[in-house]
Each structure stands twice: as C-alpha cells, then as structure tokens.
N, C-alpha and C positions, 0 to 999 in steps of 0.2 A: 659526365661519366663519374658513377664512384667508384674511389678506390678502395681495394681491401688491404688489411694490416692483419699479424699477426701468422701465426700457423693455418695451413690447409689441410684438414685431415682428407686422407683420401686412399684408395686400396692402394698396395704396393704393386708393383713386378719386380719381379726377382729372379735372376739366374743363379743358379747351382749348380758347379762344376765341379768334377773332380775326378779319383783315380776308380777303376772299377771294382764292385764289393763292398765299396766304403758307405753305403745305405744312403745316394741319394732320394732316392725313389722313396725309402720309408721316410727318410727325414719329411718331404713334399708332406706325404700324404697323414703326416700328424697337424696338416694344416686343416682352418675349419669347412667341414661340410666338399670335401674336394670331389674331383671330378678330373679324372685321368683321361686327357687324350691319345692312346695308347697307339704309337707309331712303334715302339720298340719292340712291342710286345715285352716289356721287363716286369709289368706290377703281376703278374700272377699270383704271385706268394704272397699278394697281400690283400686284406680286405678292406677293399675300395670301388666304388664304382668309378666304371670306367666303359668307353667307348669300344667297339669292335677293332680289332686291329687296324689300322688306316693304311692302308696298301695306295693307293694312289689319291692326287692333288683333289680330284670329284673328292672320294674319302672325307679329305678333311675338310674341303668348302661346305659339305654336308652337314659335319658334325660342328663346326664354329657357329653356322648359322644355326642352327637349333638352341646354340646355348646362346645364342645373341638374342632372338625372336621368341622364342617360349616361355610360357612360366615352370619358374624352378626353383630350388631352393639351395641350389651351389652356391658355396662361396669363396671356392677357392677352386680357379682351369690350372690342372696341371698338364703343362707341355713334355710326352716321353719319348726322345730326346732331341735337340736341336740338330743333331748333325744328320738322326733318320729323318726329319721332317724336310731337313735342304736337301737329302739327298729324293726324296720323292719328289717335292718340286721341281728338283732340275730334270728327273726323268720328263714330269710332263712338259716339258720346254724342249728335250730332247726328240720327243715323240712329234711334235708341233713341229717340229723342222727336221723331221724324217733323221736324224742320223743319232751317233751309238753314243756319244759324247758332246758336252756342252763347247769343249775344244775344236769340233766338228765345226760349228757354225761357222759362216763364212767372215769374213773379214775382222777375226777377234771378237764378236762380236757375243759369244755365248755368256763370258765373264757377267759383263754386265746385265743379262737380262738373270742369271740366276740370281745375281745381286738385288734388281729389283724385285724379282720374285721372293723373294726373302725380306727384303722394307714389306711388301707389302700385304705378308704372313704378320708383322708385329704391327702396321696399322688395326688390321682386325682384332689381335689382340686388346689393343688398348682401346678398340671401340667399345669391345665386351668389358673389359674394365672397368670404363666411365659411363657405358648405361648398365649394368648389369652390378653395377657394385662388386666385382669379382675383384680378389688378388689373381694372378699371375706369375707362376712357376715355370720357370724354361728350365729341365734338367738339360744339362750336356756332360759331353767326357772331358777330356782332359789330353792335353796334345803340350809336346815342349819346342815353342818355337824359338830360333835361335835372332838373338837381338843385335845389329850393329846400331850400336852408337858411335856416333864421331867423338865425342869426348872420354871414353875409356873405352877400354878391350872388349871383344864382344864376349857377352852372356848368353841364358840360356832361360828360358821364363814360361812359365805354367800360364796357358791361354784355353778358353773354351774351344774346344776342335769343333771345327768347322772345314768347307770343301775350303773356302777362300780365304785369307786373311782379312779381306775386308769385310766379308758378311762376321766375323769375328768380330771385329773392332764394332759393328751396326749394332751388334747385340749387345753387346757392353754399354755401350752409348745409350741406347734404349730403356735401359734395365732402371730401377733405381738404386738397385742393390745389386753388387755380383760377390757370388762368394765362392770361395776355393777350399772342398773336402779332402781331408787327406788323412792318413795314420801317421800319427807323430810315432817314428823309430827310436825306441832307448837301445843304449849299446852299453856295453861295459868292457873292459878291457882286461885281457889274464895273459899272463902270459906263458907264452908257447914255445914250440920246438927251440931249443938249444938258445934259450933265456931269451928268445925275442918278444917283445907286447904284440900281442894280436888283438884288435877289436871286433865283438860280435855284436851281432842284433837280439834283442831280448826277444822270445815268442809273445810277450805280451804288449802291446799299444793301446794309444787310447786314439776314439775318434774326433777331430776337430776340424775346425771351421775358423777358416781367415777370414777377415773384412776388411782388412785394410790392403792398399796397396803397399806393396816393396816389388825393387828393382826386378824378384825374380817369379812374382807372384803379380798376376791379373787382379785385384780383389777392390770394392769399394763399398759406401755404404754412407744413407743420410739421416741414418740414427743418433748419429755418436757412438756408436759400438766400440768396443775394446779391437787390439790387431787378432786377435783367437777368442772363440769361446769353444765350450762341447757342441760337439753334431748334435744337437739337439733341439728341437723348433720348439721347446717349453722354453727352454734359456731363450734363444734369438725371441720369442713373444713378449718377454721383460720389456725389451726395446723400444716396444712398439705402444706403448700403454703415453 
C-alpha cells in the first residue's frame, strides 16, 4: 500500500444556516456554475438555474440522479433548504406506513427511519461530489435550541433547524464547513423619559458570517478561517485558494 502526505484538495460541502432575509440563497448561488435543487421554492429572484420545484422524495431521487449520471457542466448542487427536503422525505416514509405523522409509526419507531432517510439524502450527496467534482451547498434555517449542560447553567444556541436534533447534529457532522448568517445589530444608547439610558437598534446592519464555533453558535470550518467574515462567497473564496 502507498501512503499519501500532504494536503487533499477536493470539492467542499458546506452548510449555510441562518435567520431569514439574511441572503442565503444568494450567498450559495455566487458559487461556480451552481445548480439549485429547489425544494423551497425560494431562488426565484434570482438568476440561476435550478430544478422544478421538488414536491415529493420520487422529485428529488429524479433530480440527484440526473446530476449524478449525465453530462454537465455544474459545479456547484445547491440544497434549497434542509428542513424542506427532511420534511418531504418523512412525508414519503409517512405515506409508506399509511399514517399522518412519523410519530404515528408503531413502536417509536418513525424517528429513526426519517433519521435514516436523511444519512441516506447526504450519502448521494457526497456521491455526486466525489464523482461529479461538485461542491455542496445545504441551505438551512435557523432554530435556537436550548442547551443543558452539566457544568454550567443552561444556555440557548443557534442550530440548523431540523425536524429532529439528531438529523441536526448528522448534518453538521457531514458537512466540512458549517456556517451561521446573521445581521450583526449596532445600538446606541440616548437617553430617555425622565433621564433614564435607553438602548436602541440602529436601521442599519451589516451582513455576516460565523465560522467558528462558540458556546451559543453551531459554526465550524477546515480552512483556517477567521470567527466572522462579510456574507459574502468572494471573501469565504480567499479561503479556499
């Protein structure tokens, strides 16, 4: 056997999460040559090609395989968004055992198959990846799940919303990159009725982009990247050179 030294270059995956309005979706799509798999229906406004709306799981086994087996000149599948795509998954797992909710199934037993039904959405992904030379864009939203830890108080922490917390943690896991968008709020402080300080929010923010983890922020990254840069996939491309 030989071994290999050195760096692997190779296409990323990347999750993108964050609050809504904050221009995931455009951020993705200043990626090269993309290709929106559009469960959201949210790229309208923008110009990109993109798949038909993906209404059901058929939908998207249709449209992965096409971009797995055909020739094409994408280089960049973008996912719109993770939480619409778990949730058509679970429908077709729902419909497969007759009833209205994955909670439905008998013996506890729904958790874990939408759970696998979701590993096995990012297996394909990363099949298309590694033969297709594609990066990999998972947009998600932005959900504040509440943290107990045993060694201090509990917290409150920016996670990519998902149905489950564990298909949460899968995609993270997954990912090589996850990053967390949000509008940095400036305030200033004047003060108000009968001499008290009051603090407001300025109308004006800017947009930005975590990469690192902290306690209350999901975020990571195997560039070296700074803990924020600008929303902006020109910046995040320095990175990657």
């Amino acid at each position: 056997m030989k071994f290999i030294s050195g760096k692997k270059p190779k296409p990323r995956t990347t999750v993108l999460y964050g609050v809504h309005g904050v221009g995931k979706t455009t951020w993705a799509a200043q990626a090269p040559n993309p290709i929106v798999v559009d469960v959201e229906d949210g790229s309208a406004d923008l110009d990109v090609t993109r798949t038909p709306v993906i209404k059901t799981a058929d939908d998207l086994n249709d449209a992965l395989k096409t971009l797995m087996t055909t020739e094409h000149e994408f280089k960049t599948l973008i996912l719109d968004s993770a939480d619409f795509t778990e949730a058509v998954l679970n429908d077709a797992i729902c419909k497969e055992h007759n009833v209205e909710a994955l909670q439905d199934i008998e013996w506890g037993k729904g958790k874990g198959k939408g759970v696998k039904s979701f590993r096995n959405l990012l297996t394909k992904l990363t099949a298309i990846r590694d033969h297709k030379g594609m990066d990999i864009i998972v947009i998600a939203h932005d959900q504040i799940q509440r943290v107990e830890d045993p060694e201090t108080a509990s917290y409150d922490r920016h996670v990519p919303k998902m149905a489950y917390a564990d298909t949460s943690m899968l995609l993270c896991e997954w990912a090589d990159e996850v990053f967390f968008a949000y509008h940095s709020v400036k305030t200033k402080t004047v003060e108000g009725r009968y001499g008290k300080d009051v603090t407001k929010a300025l109308a004006q923010s800017d947009r930005l982009m975590r990469c690192n983890f902290k306690p209350t922020v999901v975020a990571k990254n195997r560039l070296n990247m700074p803990d924020v840069i600008p929303l902006s996939y020109e910046e995040y491309s320095k990175f990657r050179v």
